[in-house]
N, C-alpha and C positions, 0 to 999 in steps of 0.2 A: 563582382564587376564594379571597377571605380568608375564614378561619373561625377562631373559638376553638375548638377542638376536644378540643386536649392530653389540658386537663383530662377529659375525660370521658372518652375513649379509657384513659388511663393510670392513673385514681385505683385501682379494683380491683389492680393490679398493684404500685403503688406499695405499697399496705397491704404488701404482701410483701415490700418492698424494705425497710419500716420499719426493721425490725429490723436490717440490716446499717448503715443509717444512726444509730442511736443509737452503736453502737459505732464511730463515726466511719469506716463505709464509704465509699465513694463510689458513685455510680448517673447515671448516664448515657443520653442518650436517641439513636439512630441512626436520623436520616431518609432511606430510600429512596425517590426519585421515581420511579414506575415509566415517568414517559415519557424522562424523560432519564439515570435509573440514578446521577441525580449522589446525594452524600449530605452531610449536615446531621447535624451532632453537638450536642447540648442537655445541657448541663450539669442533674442535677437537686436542688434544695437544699431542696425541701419537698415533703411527700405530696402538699398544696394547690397547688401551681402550676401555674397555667395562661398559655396566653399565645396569641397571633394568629398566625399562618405561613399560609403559602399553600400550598395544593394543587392539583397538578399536573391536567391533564384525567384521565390517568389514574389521579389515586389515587398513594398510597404507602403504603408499608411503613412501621409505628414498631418499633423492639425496643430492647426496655428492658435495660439490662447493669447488674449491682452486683457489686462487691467484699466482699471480707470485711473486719473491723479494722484489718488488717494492709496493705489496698492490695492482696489477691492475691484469687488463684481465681476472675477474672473469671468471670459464670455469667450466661446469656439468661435474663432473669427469664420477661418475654410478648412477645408478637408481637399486633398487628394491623396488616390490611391495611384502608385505608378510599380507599374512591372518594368525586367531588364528591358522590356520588348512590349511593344504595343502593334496589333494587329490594328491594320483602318481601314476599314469600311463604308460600302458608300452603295445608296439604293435612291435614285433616281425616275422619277414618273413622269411619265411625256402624255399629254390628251391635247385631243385637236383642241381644247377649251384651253386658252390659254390662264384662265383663273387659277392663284393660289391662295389660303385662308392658312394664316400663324406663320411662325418662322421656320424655316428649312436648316438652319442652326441648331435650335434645340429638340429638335426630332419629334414635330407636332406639327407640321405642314399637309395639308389636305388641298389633292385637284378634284374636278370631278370630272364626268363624263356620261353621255349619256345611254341607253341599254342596247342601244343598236351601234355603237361605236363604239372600236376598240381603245384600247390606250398601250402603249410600253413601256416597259419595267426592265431598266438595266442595274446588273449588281455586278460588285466588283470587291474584290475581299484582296491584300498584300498584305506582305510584312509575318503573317500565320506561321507559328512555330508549334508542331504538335508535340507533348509531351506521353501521350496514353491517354493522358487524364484529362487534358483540357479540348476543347473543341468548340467549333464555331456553326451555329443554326441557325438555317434559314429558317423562318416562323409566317406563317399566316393565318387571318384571321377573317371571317366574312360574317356582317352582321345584315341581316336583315330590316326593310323600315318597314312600317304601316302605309300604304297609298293614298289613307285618309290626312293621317297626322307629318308623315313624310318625318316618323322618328323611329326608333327604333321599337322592334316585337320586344315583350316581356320574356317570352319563350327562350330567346336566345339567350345561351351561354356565352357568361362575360373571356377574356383572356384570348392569348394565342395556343396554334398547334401545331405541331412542326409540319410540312409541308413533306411531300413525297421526296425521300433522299434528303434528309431534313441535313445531316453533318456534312457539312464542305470547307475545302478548304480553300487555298488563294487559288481566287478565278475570276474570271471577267465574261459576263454574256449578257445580251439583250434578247428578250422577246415580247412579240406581241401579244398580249392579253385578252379576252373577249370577257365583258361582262357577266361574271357566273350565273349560270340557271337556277341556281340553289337561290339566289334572292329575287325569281321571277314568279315565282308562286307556279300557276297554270297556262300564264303566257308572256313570253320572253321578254315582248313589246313594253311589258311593266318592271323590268328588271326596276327593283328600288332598295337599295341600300348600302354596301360600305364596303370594299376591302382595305383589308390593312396587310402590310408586310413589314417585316423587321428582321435582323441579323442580330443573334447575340451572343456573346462569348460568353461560355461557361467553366469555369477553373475552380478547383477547389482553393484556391487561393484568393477568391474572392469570399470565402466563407463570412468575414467580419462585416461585408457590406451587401448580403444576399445569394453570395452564390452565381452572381454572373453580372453582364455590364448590355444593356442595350448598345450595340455599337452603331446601329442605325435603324432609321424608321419611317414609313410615310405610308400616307393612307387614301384614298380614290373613292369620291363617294358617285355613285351610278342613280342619274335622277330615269323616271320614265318616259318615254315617248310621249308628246301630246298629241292628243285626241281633240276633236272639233265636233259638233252635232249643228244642224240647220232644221229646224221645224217651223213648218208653216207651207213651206213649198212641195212641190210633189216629182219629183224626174220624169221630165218627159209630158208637163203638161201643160194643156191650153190656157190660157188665162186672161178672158174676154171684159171683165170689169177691173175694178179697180185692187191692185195687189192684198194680200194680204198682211198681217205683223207676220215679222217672221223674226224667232227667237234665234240667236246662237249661241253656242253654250262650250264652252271652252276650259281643258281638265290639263293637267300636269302640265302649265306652260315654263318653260325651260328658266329659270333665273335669270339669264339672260337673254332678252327676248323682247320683241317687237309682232303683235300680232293684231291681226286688223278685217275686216269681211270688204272686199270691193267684186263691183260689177261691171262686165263688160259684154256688148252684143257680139254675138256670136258663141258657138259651141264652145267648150273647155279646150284651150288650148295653155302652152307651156311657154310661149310667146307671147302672150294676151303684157299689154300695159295700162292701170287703172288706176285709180285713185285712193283709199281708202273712204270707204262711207264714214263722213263725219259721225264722232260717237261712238265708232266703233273701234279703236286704235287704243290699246291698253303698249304700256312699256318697259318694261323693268331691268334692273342692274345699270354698274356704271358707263357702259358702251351706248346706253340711249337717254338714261336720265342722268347729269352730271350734277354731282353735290347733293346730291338725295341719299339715305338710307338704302343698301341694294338688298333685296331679298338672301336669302341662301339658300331659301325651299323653294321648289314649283308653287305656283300660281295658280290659281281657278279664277273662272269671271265668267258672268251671263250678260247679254244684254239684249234689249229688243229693238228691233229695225221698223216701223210705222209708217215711214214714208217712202215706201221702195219704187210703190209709183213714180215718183219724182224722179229716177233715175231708170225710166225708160217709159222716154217721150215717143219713142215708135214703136209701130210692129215691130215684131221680130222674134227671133230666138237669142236669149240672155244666158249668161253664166254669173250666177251666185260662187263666190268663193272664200276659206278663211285659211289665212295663209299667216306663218309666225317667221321670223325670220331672229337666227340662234348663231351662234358660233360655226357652228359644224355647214350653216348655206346663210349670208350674209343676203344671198340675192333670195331669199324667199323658198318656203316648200310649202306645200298644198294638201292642209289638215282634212279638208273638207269641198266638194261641192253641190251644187243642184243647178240643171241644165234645162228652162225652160218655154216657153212662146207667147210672147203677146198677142192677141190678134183682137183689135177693138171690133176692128170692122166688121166682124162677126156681130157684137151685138147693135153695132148700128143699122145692119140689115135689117136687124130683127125687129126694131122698133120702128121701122119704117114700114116692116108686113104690115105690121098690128094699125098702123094705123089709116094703110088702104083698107 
């Protein structure tokens, strides 16, 4: 097959090679055919030069060499490998979290999401020319993390493994994903750790550079559920003197996230509107702390509440509560609560017996 190609393959690299060419470098261009391993040496005398050559069924290798001033220090400026034909591929991840970490370019982009929310995963493959021999896999990979460390188990086997019906060819589908049970240990609620998925093309024609080409790649890391604890209160009880400290104790809060304990009289309701108890309002990522450092792991934090009396100046029945607010409910969900009653006037009867 004749193609102008050159130019488009080598102009990026050339830009690099400028530079030694002003100072009267030299640069030179080495063609491997990877069917017949023969090679072709291309003199190069402008950044712009392009020209016709033919390529092999399977593709070749270009690698571009430049000298310094002096005629010395030969150095491999780039490398591409191009077949007549290039399949392209494209894998795609969608989470209600709209966070991305690296570039989506070089096939190192990670969303995440967390164990009770799904995410979807569209792939799409064109261009696929099968020969017998060459063929295109879908790959996945599921690593599990620690709950403690929120990094990865040592247990776990590094790499990918082809996924059910691992060989396909040019197609187009989306579906919805649900956080695997394989990195929830014993309960779902804690899913914690990583999928990765990738498409790669395998050709014996890639032999000189591994045997195949990631064509694409992206990976979803799955934090846990948070958890909330309140100790010090009791559900459903009386409480005639003066409140107790009461602890809350707060476990895998989302990386992004706002989470806080406020009180309101009356029973637990999903309507209720309160304040946050000063000192109790932790905040992380860049949707609530702007210009700060954001986490990328869940969060832990304890704190203790001392003055609870203060915020119930009457009788009554109260609702303790500790509520995070994440991506997935902007307006608040409800880690935690304790549903209890004031009633002073009970012991002021009481010291008013004693003292007839």
């Amino acid at each position: 097959m004749k193609s102008k190609i050159l130019r488009l393959l080598l102009l990026p690299a050339l830009a690099g090679a400028a530079l030694a060419q002003q100072h009267q470098g030299q640069a030179f261009v080495r063609v491997t055919d990877l069917f017949t391993q023969g090679t072709t040496i291309i003199g190069v005398q402008s950044v712009n030069q392009g020209f016709a050559m033919d390529i092999g069924k399977k593709g070749a290798v270009f690698e571009l060499f430049a000298t310094d001033a002096w005629g010395q220090n030969l150095t491999l400026v780039d490398t591409k490998t191009v077949n007549v034909y290039t399949p392209q591929a494209s894998l795609v991840l969608q989470s209600q979290d709209p966070y991305i970490r690296g570039d989506i370019a070089s096939l190192s982009s990670v969303r995440r999401t967390r164990a009770d929310r799904p995410f979807t995963l569209s792939v799409g493959i064109s261009g696929f020319v099968s020969s017998g021999s060459n063929r295109m896999e879908y790959q996945t990979n599921r690593i599990r993390y620690s709950l403690a460390t929120y990094c990865a188990l040592e247990s776990q086997p590094p790499g990918f493994a082809p996924a059910a019906n691992p060989n396909i060819g040019n197609t187009s589908w989306s579906v919805v994903e649900a956080p695997d049970l394989n990195l929830a240990g014993e309960d779902p609620r804690y899913a914690c750790g990583e999928h990765t998925f990738a498409i790669y093309w395998a050709d014996p024609a890639f032999d000189a550079v591994g045997g195949g080409i990631f064509m694409a790649k992206c990976a979803i890391e799955v934090w846990p559920m948070s958890l909330a604890t309140i100790e010090g209160l009791s559900e459903g009880r009386t409480y005639v003197d003066r409140l107790p400290t009461v602890t809350v104790d707060c476990r895998h809060l989302y990386p992004d996230s706002r989470t806080y304990a406020r009180i309101y009289k009356g029973p637990r309701s999903n309507d209720a509107q309160a304040d946050p108890i000063a000192g109790t309002e932790r905040q992380f990522g860049e949707f609530y702390v702007s210009g700060e450092l954001a986490p990328v792991v869940p969060q832990n934090y304890s704190v203790a509440i001392d003055d609870l009396s203060r915020h119930t100046p009457e009788d009554g029945v109260y609702t303790l509560e500790v509520v995070t607010h994440t991506p997935f409910a902007r307006n608040g969900e409800r880690l935690a609560h304790v549903t209890f009653e004031v009633d002073r006037i009970i012991s002021t009867r009481g010291q008013l017996s004693t003292r007839e």
